[in-house]
Structure formats: structure tokens, C-alpha cells
C-alpha positions as CSV (number, residue, x, y, z in Angstrom):
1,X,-6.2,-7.5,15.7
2,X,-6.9,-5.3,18.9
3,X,-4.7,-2.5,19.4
4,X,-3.8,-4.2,22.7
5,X,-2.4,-7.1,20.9
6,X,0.0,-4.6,19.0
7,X,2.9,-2.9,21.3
8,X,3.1,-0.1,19.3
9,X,0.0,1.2,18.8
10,X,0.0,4.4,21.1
11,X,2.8,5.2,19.6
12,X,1.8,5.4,16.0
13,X,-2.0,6.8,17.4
14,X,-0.1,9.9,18.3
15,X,1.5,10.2,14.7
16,X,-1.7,9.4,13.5
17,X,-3.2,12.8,15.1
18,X,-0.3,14.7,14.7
19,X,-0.4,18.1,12.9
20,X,1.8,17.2,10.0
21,X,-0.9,15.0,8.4
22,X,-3.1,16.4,6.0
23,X,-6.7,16.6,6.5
24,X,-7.4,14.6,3.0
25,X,-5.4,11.9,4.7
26,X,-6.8,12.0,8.0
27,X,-10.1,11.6,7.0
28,X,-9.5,8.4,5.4
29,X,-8.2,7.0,8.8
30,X,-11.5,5.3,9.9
31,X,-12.1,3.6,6.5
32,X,-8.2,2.3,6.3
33,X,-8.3,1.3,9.8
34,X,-5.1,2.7,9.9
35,X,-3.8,1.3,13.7
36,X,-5.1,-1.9,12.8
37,X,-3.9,-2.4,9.5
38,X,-0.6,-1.5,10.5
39,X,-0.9,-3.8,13.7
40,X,-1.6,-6.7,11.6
41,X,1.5,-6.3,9.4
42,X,3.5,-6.1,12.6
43,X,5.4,-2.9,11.8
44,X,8.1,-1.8,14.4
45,X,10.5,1.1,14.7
46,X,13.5,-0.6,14.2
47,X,12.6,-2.3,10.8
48,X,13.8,-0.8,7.4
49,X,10.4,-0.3,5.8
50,X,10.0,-0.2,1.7
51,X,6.3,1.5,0.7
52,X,6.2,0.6,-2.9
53,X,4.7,3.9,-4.9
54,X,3.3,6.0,-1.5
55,X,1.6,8.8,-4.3
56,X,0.4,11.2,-2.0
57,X,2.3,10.5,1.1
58,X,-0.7,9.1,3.6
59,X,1.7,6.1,4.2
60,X,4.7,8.5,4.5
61,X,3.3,10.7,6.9
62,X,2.8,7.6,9.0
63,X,5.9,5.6,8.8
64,X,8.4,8.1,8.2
65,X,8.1,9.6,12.3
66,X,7.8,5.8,12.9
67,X,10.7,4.5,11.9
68,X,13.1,7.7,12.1
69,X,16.0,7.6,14.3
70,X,15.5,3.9,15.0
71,X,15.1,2.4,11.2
72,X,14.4,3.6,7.5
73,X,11.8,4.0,5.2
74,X,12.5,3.5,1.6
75,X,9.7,5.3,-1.1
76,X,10.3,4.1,-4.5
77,X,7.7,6.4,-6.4
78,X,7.4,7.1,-9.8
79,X,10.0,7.7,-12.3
80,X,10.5,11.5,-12.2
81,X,10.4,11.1,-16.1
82,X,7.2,8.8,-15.9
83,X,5.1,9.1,-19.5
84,X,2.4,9.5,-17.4
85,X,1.8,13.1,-16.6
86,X,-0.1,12.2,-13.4
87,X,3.0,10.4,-12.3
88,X,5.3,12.8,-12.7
89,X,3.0,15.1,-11.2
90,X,2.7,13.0,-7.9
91,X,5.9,12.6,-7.8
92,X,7.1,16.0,-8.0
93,X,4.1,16.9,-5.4
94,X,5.7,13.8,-2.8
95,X,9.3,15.2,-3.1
96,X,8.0,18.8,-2.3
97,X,6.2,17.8,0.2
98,X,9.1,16.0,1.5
99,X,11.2,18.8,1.0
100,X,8.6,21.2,3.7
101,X,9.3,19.2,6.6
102,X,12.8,18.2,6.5
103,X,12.3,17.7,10.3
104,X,9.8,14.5,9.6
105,X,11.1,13.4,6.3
106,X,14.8,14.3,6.1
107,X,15.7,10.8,5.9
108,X,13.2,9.0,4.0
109,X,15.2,7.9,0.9
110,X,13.3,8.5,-2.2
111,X,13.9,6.3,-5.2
112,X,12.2,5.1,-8.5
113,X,9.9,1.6,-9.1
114,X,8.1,0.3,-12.1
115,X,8.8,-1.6,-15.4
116,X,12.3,-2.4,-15.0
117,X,12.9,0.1,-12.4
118,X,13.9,-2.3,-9.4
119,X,17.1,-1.1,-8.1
120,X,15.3,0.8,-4.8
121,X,17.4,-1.1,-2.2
122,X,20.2,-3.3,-1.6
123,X,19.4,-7.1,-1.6
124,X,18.6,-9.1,1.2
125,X,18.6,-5.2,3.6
126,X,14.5,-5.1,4.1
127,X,12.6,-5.9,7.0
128,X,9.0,-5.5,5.4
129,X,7.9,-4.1,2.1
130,X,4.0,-2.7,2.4
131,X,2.5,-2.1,-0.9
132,X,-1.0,-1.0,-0.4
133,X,-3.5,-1.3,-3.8
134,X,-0.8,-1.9,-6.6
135,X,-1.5,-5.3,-7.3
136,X,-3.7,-4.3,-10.0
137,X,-1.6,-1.9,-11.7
138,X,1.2,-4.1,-12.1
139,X,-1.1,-6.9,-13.8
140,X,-2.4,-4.2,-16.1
141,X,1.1,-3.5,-17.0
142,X,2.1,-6.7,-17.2
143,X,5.1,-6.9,-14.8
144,X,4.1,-8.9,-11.6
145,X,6.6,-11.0,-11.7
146,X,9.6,-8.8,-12.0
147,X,7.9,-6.9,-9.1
148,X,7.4,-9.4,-7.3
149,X,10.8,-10.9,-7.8
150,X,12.1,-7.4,-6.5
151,X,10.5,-7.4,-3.7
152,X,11.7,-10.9,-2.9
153,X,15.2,-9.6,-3.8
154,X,15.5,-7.2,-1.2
155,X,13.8,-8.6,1.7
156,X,15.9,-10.1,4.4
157,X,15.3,-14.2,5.2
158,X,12.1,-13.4,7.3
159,X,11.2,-10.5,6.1
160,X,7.6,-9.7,5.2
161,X,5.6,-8.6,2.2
162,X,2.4,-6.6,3.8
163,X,-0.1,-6.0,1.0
164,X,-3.2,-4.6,0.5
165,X,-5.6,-5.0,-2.3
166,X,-9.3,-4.4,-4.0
167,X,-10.7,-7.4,-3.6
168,X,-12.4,-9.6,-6.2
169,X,-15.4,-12.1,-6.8
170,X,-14.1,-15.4,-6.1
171,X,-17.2,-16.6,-8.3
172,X,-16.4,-14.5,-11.2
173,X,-13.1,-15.6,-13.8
174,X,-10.2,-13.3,-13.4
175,X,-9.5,-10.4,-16.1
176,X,-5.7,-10.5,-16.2
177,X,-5.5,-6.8,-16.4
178,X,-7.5,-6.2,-13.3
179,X,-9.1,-3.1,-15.4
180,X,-11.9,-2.8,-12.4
181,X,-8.8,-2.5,-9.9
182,X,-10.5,-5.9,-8.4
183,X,-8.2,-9.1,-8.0
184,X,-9.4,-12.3,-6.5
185,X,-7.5,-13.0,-3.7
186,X,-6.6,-16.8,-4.4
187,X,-5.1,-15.3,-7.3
188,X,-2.7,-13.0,-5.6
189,X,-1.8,-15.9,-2.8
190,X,-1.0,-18.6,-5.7
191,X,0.9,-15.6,-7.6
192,X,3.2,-14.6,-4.3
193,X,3.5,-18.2,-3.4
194,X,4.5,-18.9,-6.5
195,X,7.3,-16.2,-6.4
196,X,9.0,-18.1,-3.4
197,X,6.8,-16.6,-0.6
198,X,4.9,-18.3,2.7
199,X,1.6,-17.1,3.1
200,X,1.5,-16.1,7.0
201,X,-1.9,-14.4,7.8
202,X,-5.2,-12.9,5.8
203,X,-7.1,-10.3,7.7
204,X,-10.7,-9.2,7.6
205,X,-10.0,-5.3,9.2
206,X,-10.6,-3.8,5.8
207,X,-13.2,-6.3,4.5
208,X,-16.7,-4.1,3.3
209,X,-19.8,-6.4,2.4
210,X,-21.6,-3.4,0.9
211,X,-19.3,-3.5,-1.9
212,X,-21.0,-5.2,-4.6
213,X,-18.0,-4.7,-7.3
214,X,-19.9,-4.0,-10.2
215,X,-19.5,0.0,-10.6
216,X,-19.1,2.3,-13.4
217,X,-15.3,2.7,-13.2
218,X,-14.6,-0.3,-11.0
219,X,-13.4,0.3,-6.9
220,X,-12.6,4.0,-8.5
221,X,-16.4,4.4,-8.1
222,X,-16.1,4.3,-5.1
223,X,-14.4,6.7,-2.3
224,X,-12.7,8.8,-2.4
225,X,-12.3,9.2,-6.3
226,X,-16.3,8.4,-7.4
227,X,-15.1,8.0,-11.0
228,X,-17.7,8.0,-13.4
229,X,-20.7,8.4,-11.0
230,X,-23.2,11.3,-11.1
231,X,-25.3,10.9,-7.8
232,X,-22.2,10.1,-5.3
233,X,-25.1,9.0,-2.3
234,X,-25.3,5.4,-3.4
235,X,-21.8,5.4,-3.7
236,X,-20.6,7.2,-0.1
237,X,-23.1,4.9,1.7
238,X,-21.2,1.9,0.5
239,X,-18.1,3.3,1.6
240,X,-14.4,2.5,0.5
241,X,-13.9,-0.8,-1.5
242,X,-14.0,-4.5,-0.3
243,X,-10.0,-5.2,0.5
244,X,-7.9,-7.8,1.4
245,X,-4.9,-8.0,3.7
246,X,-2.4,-10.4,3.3
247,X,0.9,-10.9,5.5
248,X,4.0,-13.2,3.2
249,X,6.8,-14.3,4.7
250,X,10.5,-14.9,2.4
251,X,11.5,-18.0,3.8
């Protein structure tokens, strides 16, 4: 999608370039094709907006001027009490960051998703819900289906579900734990679909042929973590992972 083709795309280029983002985030900004991405999943500043587990906040510094004043944003993040120490750190870390620009983020409402943590909004109050490279963890933990089945819950008739994921070799069989972060993308379409959803659109914006999926530590090879990887060259000139978009549609 051209950011013609999207009405709101000078608006969100100035938050984009605004101040308040960090400079970790901003730098990402070419490889997420952030105006695009958001273009293709049709975000508008009316909508109440869920973004499932936004971790560091690069979605939140983006949607939360979007949307404020005009719609909501909606953050389920990590149980504060999360086993995970990471977790708990992020989340801690998002709600401080939160907390330093009340101006920005005063009324993004903060909640908690995971295994049998899906009471983050009311049913059937969502315009979109944007979950961008979770897929994967929620096969490795074995709950897609109660995710997705939240996620259906909440959305309005029409709503949509805007995801993002790592995406797999359609030549090789499936793990079902997704340890490599990869998922084939047929098997994420029959998994949605078969949660009640109408595929609408795929897009191509964040689609990287130099990814050959075979690294140490799976798409966490690659930028911007370079797990396991000594010499980071090979890695940085093949760039950020191989990802799908994918635009559902609750009927």
C-alpha cells in the first residue's frame, strides 16, 4: 500500500518523528515499514485499538498520540507477577515509561494477557486488535486457541485482527512449538479461520528474501537481538526476518 492510498498517513508520519520516541525504536522504522504496515491494517483515530503484549512500547509510542482524544488503546502486557523475570521486567519498564509522559499516555489502559489472562476488554467493544510477532509464543505455550478465542471475544462484528508474524518455509513440516519463532503462514490462516475469522488481505511490505530461516537461534539471529551469533556481518546484511501480514475480519 502507498501512503497515498492511506488517509492518515501524515498524520501518523508526524508521530512517527516525534521527540517522544526513543531512538532504539526509531531506528527500526525502515525495517518495520512502520506507515505502511499500519496503512495496510487500516488503523484510524476513532477506533479502540487492543496491541496484544506491546513489551517495549514501539507500538505504544505510535498508537497511543493516534488514537487519544478521538479513541483508545488497550495494552494487555505481561502479568506484573509473570514467572518470567524478563516479563515482569518489561512490564514494570512499560508502566514507567507510561507513567513519564502522562501527556502521551495518560489514557492508554494497561491490563494483563496470557494463559488464562483474557479479561483485557469488554466483549464485542474492539475495533482492531494488532498483535505483532506473538504467534509463536502462544504455540510454544500451548494456548492459541483461548487467545485466539479472546480476541474474537472482544472484537466488534467487523472488527479486525491485524497480525504480524516470522514467517515460515512452506516446504518444510511445522514444529508445533514454533521454537525458531518461524510459523508457516497457511498454518496461521487455517488456525484464525478456524477460530471464526475471514481472511481479508496478506501483504508483502514486510516480506525479506535474504532470510534464509535457518539460524543459530532462529529469527532471534537476526536483528535486532543477533542471538547466538558471533560475527553479526552476515547477519545485519540480511536484515530483520522474513514476515507476514495478515488482515482477519470477525464476521
Amino acid at each position: 500500500m502507498s501512503n497515498a492510498a492511506f488517509p492518515h498517513a501524515q498524520e501518523l508520519q508526524n508521530i512517527v518523528a516525534g521527540e517522544h520516541r526513543s531512538s532504539a525504536h526509531k531506528a527500526r522504522d525502515a525495517a518495520r515499514h512502520t506507515i505502511e504496515m499500519f496503512g495496510f491494517f487500516g488503523i484510524a483515530p476513532e477506533m479502540c485499538i487492543v496491541d496484544i503484549w506491546p513489551t517495549t512500547g514501539w507500538t505504544t509510542e505510535l498508537l497511543a498520540p493516534f488514537v487519544r482524544g478521538s479513541g483508545k488503546l488497550i495494552a494487555p502486557h505481561f502479568a506484573a507477577d509473570h514467572k518470567d523475570g524478563l516479563c515482569r521486567r518489561q512490564r514494570a519498564a512499560f508502566e514507567a515509561k507510561l507513567a513519564a509522559n502522562p501527556e502521551l499516555y495518560d489514557q492508554v489502559e494497561v491490563s494483563d494477557f496470557g494463559r488464562g489472562l483474557y479479561e483485557y476488554a469488554a466483549p464485542e467493544s474492539v475495533d482492531m486488535v494488532i498483535t505483532l510477532r506473538n504467534f509463536h509464543n502462544w504455540m510454544w505455550s500451548d494456548y492459541v486457541e483461548p487467545a485466539l478465542a479472546s480476541f474474537f471475544n472482544v472484537l466488534k462484528q467487523g472488527g479486525i485482527l491485524a497480525l504480524e508474524e516470522h514467517r515460515g518455509d512452506p516446504n518444510q513440516p511445522q514444529d508445533p512449538q514454533a521454537k525458531t519463532l518461524y510459523v508457516r503462514e497457511d498454518y496461521i490462516v487455517d488456525a484464525i479461520t478456524g477460530c471464526g475469522f475471514e481472511l481479508l488481505a496478506a501483504s508483502e511490505i514486510n516480506a525479506n528474501p535474504k532470510d534464509t530461516k535457518d539460524h543459530p537461534k532462529g529469527a532471534l539471529s537476526l536483528p535486532p537481538n543477533f542471538w547466538g551469533v558471533d560475527d553479526r556481518a552476515p547477519y545485519e546484511a540480511i536484515g530483520e526476518s522474513d514476515r507476514m501480514l495478515l488482515k482477519f475480519c470477525k464476521p
